[in-house]
LUMPALO-94868 format. One record per residue (C-alpha): x, y, z. Coordinates in steps of 0.05 Angstrom, whole numbers, plus 5000, padded with zeros to 4 digits. Layout:
N
+------+------+------+
!    x !    y !    z !
+------+------+------+
!    X !    Y !    Z !
...
+------+------+------+
This chain:
389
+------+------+------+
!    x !    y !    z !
+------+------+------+
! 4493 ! 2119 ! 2810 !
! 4442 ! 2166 ! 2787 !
! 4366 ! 2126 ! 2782 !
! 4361 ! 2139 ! 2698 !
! 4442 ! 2108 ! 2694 !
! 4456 ! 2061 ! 2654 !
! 4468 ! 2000 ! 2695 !
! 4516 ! 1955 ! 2664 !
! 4562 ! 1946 ! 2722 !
! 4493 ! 1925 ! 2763 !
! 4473 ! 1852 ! 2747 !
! 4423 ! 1817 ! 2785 !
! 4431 ! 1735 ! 2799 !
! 4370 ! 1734 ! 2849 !
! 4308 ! 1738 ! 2856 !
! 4305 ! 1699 ! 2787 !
! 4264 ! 1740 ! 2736 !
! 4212 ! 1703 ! 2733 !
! 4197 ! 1715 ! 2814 !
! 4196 ! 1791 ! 2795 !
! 4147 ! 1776 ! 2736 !
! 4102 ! 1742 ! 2784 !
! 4106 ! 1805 ! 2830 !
! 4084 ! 1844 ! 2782 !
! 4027 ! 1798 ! 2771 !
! 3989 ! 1815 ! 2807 !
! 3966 ! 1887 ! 2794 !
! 3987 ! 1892 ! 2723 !
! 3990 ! 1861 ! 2653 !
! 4059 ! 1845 ! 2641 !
! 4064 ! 1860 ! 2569 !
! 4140 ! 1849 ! 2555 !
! 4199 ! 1826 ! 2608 !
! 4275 ! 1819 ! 2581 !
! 4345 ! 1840 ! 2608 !
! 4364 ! 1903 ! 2595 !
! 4436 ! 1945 ! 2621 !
! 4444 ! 1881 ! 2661 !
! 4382 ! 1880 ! 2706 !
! 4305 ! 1853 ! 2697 !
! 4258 ! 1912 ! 2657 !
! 4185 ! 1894 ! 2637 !
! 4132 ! 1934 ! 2603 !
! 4067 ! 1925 ! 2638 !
! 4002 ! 1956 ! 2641 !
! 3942 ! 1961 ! 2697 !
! 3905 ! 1909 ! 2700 !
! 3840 ! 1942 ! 2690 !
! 3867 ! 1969 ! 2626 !
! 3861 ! 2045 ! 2645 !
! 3901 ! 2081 ! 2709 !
! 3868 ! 2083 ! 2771 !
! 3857 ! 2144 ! 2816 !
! 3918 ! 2174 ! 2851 !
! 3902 ! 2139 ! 2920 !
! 3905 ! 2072 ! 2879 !
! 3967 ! 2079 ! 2840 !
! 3995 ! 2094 ! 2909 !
! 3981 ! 2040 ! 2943 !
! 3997 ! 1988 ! 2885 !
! 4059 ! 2013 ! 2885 !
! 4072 ! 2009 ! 2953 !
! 4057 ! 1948 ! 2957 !
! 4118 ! 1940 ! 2903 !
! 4165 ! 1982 ! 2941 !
! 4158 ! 1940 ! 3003 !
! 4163 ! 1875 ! 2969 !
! 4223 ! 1894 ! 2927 !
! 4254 ! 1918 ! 2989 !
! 4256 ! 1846 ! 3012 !
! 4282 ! 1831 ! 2957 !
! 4339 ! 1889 ! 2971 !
! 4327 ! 1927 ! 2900 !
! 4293 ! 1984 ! 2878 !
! 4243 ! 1986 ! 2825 !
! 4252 ! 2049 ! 2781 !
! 4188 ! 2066 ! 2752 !
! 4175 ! 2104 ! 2687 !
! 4128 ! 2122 ! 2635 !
! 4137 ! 2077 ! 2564 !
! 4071 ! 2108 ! 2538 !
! 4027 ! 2153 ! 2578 !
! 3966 ! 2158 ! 2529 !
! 3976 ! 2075 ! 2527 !
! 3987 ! 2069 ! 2604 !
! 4045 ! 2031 ! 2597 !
! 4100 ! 2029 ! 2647 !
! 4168 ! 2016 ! 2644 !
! 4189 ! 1982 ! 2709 !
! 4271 ! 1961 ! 2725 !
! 4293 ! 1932 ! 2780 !
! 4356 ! 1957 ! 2799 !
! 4392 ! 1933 ! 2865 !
! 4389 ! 1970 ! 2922 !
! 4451 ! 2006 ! 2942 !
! 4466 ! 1997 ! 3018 !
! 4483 ! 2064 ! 3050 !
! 4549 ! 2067 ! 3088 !
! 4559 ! 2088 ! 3157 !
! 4564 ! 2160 ! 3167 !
! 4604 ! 2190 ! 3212 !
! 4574 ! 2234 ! 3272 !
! 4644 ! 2257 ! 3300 !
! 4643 ! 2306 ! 3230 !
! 4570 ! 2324 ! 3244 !
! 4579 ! 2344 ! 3316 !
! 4649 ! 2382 ! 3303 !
! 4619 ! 2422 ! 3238 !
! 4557 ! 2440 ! 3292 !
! 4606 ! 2459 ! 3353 !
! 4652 ! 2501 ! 3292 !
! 4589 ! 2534 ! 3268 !
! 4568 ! 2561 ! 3331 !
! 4632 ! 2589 ! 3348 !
! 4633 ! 2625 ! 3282 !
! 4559 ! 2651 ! 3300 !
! 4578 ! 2661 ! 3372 !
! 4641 ! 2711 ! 3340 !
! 4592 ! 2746 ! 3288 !
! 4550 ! 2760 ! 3352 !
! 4598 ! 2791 ! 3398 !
! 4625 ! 2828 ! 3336 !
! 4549 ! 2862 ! 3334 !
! 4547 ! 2865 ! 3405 !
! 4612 ! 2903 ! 3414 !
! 4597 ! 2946 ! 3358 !
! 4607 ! 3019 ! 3378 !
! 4550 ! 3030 ! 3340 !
! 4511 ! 2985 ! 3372 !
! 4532 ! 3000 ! 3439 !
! 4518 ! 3069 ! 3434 !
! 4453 ! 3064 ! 3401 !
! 4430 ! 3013 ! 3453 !
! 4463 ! 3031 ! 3520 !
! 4478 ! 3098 ! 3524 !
! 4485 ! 3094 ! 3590 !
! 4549 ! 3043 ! 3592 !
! 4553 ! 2972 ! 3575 !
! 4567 ! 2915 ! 3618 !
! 4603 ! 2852 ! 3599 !
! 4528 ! 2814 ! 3619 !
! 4492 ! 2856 ! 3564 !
! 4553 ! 2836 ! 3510 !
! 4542 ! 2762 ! 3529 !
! 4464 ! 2774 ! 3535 !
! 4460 ! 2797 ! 3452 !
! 4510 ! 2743 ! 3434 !
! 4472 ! 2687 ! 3455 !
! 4410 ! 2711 ! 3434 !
! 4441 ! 2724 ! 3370 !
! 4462 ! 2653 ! 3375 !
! 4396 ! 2627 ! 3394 !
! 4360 ! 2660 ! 3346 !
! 4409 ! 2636 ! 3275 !
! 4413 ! 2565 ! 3307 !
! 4338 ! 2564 ! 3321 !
! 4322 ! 2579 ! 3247 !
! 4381 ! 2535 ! 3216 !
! 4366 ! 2481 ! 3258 !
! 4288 ! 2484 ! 3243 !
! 4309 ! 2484 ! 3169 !
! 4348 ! 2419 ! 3179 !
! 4302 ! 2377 ! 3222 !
! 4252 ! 2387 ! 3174 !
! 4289 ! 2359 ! 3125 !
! 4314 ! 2299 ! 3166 !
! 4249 ! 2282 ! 3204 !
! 4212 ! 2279 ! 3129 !
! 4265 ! 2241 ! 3100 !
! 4253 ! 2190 ! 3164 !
! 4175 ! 2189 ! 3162 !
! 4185 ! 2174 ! 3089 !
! 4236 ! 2124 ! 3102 !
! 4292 ! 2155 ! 3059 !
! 4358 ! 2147 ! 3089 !
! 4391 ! 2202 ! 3108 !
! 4455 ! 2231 ! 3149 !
! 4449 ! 2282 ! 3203 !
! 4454 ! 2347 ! 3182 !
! 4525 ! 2383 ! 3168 !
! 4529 ! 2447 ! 3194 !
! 4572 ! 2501 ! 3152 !
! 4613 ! 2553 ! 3193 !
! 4612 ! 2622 ! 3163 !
! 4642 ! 2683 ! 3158 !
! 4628 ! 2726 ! 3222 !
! 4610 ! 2790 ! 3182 !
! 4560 ! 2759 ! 3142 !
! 4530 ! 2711 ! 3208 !
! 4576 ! 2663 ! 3223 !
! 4545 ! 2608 ! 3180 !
! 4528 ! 2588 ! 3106 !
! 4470 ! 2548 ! 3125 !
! 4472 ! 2459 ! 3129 !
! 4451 ! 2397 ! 3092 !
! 4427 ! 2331 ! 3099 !
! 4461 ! 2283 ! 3052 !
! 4410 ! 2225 ! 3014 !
! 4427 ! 2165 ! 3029 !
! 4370 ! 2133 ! 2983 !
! 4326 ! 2162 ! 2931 !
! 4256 ! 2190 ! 2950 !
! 4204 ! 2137 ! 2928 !
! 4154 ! 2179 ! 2892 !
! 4142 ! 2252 ! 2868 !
! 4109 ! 2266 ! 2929 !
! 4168 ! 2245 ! 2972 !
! 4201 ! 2286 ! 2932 !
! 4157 ! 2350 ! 2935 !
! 4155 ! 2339 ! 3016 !
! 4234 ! 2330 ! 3028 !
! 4236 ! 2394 ! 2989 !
! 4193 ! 2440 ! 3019 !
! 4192 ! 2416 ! 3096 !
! 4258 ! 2449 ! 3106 !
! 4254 ! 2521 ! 3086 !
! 4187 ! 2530 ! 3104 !
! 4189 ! 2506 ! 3171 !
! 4266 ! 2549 ! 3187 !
! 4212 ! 2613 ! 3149 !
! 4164 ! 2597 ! 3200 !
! 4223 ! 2612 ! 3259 !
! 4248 ! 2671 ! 3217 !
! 4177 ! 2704 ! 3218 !
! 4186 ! 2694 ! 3293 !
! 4256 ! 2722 ! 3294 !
! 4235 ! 2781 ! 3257 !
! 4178 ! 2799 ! 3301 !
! 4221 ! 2804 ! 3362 !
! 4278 ! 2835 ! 3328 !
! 4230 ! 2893 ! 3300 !
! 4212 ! 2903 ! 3364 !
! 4280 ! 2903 ! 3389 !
! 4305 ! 2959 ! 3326 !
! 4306 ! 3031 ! 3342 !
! 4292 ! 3074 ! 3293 !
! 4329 ! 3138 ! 3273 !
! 4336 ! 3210 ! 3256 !
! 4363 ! 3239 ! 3196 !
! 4407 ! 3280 ! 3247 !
! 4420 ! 3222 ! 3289 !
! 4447 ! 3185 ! 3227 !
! 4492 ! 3248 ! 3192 !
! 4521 ! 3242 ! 3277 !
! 4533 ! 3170 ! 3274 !
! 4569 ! 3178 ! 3201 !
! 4615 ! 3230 ! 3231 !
! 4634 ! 3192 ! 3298 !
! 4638 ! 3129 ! 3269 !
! 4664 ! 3138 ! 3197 !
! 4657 ! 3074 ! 3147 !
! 4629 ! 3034 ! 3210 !
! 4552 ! 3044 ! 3190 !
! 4512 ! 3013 ! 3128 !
! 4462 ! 2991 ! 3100 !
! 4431 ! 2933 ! 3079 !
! 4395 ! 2903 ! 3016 !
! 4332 ! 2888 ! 3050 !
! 4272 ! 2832 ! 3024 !
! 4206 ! 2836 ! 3021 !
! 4185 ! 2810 ! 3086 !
! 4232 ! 2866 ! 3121 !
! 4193 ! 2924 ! 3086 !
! 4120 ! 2889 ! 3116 !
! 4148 ! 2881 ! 3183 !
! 4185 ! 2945 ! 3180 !
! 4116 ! 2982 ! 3155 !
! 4073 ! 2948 ! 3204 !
! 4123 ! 2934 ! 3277 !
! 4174 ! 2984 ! 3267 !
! 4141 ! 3041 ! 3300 !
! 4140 ! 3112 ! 3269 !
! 4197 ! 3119 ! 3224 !
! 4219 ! 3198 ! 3226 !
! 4232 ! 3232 ! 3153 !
! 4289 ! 3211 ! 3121 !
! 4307 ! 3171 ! 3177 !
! 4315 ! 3089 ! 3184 !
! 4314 ! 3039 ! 3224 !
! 4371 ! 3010 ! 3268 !
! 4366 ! 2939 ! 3265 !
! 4377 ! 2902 ! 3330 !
! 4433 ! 2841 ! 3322 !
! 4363 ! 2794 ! 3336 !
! 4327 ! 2822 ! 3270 !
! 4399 ! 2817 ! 3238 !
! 4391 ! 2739 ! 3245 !
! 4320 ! 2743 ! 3218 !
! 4365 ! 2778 ! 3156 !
! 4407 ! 2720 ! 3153 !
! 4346 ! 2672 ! 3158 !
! 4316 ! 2703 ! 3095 !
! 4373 ! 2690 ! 3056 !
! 4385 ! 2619 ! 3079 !
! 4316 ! 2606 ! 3058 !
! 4303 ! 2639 ! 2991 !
! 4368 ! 2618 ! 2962 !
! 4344 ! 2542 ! 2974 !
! 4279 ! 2557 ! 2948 !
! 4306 ! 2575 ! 2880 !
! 4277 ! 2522 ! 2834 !
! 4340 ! 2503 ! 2806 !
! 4381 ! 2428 ! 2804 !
! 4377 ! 2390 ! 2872 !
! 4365 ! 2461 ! 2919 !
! 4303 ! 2445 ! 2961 !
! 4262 ! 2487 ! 2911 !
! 4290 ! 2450 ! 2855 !
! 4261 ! 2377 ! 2890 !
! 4200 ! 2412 ! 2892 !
! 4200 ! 2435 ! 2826 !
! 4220 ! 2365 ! 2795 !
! 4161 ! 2340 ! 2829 !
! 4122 ! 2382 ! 2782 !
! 4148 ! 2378 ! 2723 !
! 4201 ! 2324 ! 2680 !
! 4264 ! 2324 ! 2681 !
! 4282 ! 2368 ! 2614 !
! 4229 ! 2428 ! 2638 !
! 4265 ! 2422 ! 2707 !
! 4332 ! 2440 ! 2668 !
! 4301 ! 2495 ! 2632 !
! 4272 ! 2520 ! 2688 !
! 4328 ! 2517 ! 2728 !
! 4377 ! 2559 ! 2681 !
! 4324 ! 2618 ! 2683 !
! 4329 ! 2613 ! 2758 !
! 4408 ! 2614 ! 2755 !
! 4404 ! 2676 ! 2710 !
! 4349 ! 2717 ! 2758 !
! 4394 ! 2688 ! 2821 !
! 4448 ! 2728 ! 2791 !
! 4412 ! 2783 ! 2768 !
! 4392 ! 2793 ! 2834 !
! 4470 ! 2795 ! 2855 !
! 4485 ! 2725 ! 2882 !
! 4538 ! 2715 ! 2836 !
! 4581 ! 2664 ! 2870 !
! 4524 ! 2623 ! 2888 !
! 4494 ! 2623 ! 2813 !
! 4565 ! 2597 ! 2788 !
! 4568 ! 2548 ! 2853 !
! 4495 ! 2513 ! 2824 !
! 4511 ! 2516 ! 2755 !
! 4585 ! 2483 ! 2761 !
! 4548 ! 2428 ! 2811 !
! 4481 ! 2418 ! 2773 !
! 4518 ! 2399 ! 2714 !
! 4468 ! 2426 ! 2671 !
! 4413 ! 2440 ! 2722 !
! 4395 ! 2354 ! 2713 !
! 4353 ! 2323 ! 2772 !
! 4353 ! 2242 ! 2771 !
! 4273 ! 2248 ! 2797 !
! 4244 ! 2192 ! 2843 !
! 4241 ! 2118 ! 2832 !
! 4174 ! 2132 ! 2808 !
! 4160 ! 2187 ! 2773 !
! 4102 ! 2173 ! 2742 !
! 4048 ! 2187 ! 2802 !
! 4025 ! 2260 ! 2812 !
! 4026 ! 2307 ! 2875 !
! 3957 ! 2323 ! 2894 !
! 3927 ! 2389 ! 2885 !
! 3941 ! 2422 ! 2957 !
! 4014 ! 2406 ! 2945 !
! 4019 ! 2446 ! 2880 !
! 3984 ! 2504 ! 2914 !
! 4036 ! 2498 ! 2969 !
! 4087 ! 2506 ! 2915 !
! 4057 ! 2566 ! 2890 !
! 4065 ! 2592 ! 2973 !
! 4140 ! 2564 ! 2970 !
! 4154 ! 2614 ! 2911 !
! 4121 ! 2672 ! 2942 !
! 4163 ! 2655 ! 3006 !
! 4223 ! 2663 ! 2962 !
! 4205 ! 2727 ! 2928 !
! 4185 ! 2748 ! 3006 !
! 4250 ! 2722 ! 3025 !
! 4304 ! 2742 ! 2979 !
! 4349 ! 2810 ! 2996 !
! 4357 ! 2834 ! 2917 !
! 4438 ! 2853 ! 2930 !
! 4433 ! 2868 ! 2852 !
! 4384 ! 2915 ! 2858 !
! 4364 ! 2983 ! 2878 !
! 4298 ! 2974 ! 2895 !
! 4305 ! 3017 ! 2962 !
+------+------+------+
């Protein structure tokens, strides 16, 4: 049930209402209190008669989560009149979050590696590869060698991704499942990235903004590293050395559409770069690739992606849906066609339910962080739709 539902089905028989009118007492004017879609809803107002500083409203409310968490509901939190500074407060019950079930969690991670572990010995026994990299013969230790790095290095960053979305979710005491690996096709990685499912709504915007962000800037933060070694790792190439590799191994080279980040690293770690040549990216700096696109396509600012929490935390609910359709337009612009159709069919319109309080602000250094989440994306993203390159 969505946080702005109607709640008809939801009635509450205890705490009595007027328990919940003296809760709210005691740091506000309770200015109307009636039964509304089945549950208690009261208009109230600071008791000072103007809204305190950030820090304050914080810790007012707080002090309303915890004590409505006694109580096992959730107060949901809205403005009635924002020039007025009156609230609109309902207390809705609590929804108890079932039991997940690890067996899936562990059996999508053991899947997913396997499907990495395959699109790593598939670069590892390239012929490409192995002539590029050992062109002095191969032995089965160097094939195993790349593939678990390769391994290593995807995990590392998806993993990172995840954990920072389940350890902020635990320091900000939203419930939350383990995260669900996706297994992938081997040509494109071996994965399609994970998720954490909610098991209860962030509290405030903030909460919000953090669960958002902590994911895909902490699995950047390991792609960086990725990237650095895999440079390293790339050899670059000849225009003669490439026309040779075309003939011997027809329709068994490429190229990739390549972000950002990959034209500073490549400027700055790939070594000298020969006229007309390239660079021969190393299966390590491949997983960096893969790591760029996991990120930037979940810091699009669209429905309930991790750039979309953040954005909500920004901005209501109906500039989060326009928002979010400009995003689904440039995310197919850009060639991620399936994935645009995928978030508008399951956005239903791009809507985001918001926190149980929306009301409160982020602070300043969180908005500026935004700001660095979107360059990270427009670092990030490999433009497949265009020929930039």
């Amino acid at each position: 049930m969505a946080i702005d539902d109607r709640y008809e089905s939801s009635v509450i028989s205890y705490p009595t209402f007027t328990e919940l009118n003296d809760l709210l007492r005691t740091s506000f004017e309770v200015l109307e209190g009636y039964m509304e879609y089945g549950v208690p809803t009261f208009v109230v107002r600071w008791l000072s008669g103007s809204v305190p500083s950030i820090r304050e409203q914080e810790m007012q409310f707080n002090r309303i989560y915890e004590l409505s968490d006694n109580l096992k509901l959730w107060p949901v939190i809205r403005w009635k009149s924002q020039s007025q500074g009156e609230y609109i407060i309902r207390f809705v019950p609590a929804q108890k979050a079932s039991k997940s079930d690890v067996r899936i969690n562990y059996a999508l991670f053991v899947a997913t590696i396997g499907t990495i572990a395959i699109g790593g010995f598939m670069q590892a026994t390239s012929p490409v590869f192995l002539t590029l990299f050992y062109p002095g013969g191969w032995t089965f230790l160097d094939v195993a060698f790349v593939t678990v790095t390769f391994i290593a290095s995807l995990m590392g960053i998806i993993f990172t991704h995840e954990m920072g979305h389940y350890l902020t979710a635990r320091r900000r005491k939203i419930e939350s499942t383990p995260p669900y690996f996706i297994p992938g096709l081997p040509q494109l990685g071996g994965t399609f990235g994970a998720f954490i499912q909610q098991k209860s709504p962030p509290k405030n915007r903030r909460d919000l903004f953090d669960l958002g962000v902590a994911g895909p800037l902490a699995g950047f933060a390991i792609t960086l590293i990725v990237l650095v070694l895999g440079f390293f790792l790339s050899l670059p190439l000849t225009s003669e050395q490439i026309a040779a590799l075309d003939t011997a191994y027809p329709e068994m080279t490429g190229s990739l559409a390549v972000p950002l980040v990959f034209v500073i690293m490549e400027s700055v770690l790939g070594g000298e770069i020969p006229a007309g040549g390239t660079l021969y990216l190393h299966p390590i700096a491949f997983a960096g690739w893969v790591g760029c696109l996991v990120t930037a396509l979940n810091l699009f600012p669209v429905s309930q992606l991790d750039g979309g929490h953040a954005l909500r935390s920004l901005v209501g609910s109906r500039a989060h849906r326009y928002i979010g359709w400009g995003a689904i337009v440039v995310m197919a612009l850009l060639g991620f066609f399936t994935m645009a159709i995928l978030v508008l069919v399951l956005s239903q319109g791009g809507g985001h339910p918001g926190p149980l309080n929306d009301t409160v602000p982020i602070s300043t250094a969180r908005k500026a962080l935004f700001v660095i989440a979107m360059i990270v994306l427009a670092l990030a993203i490999p433009p497949l739709g265009l020929e930039l390159f």
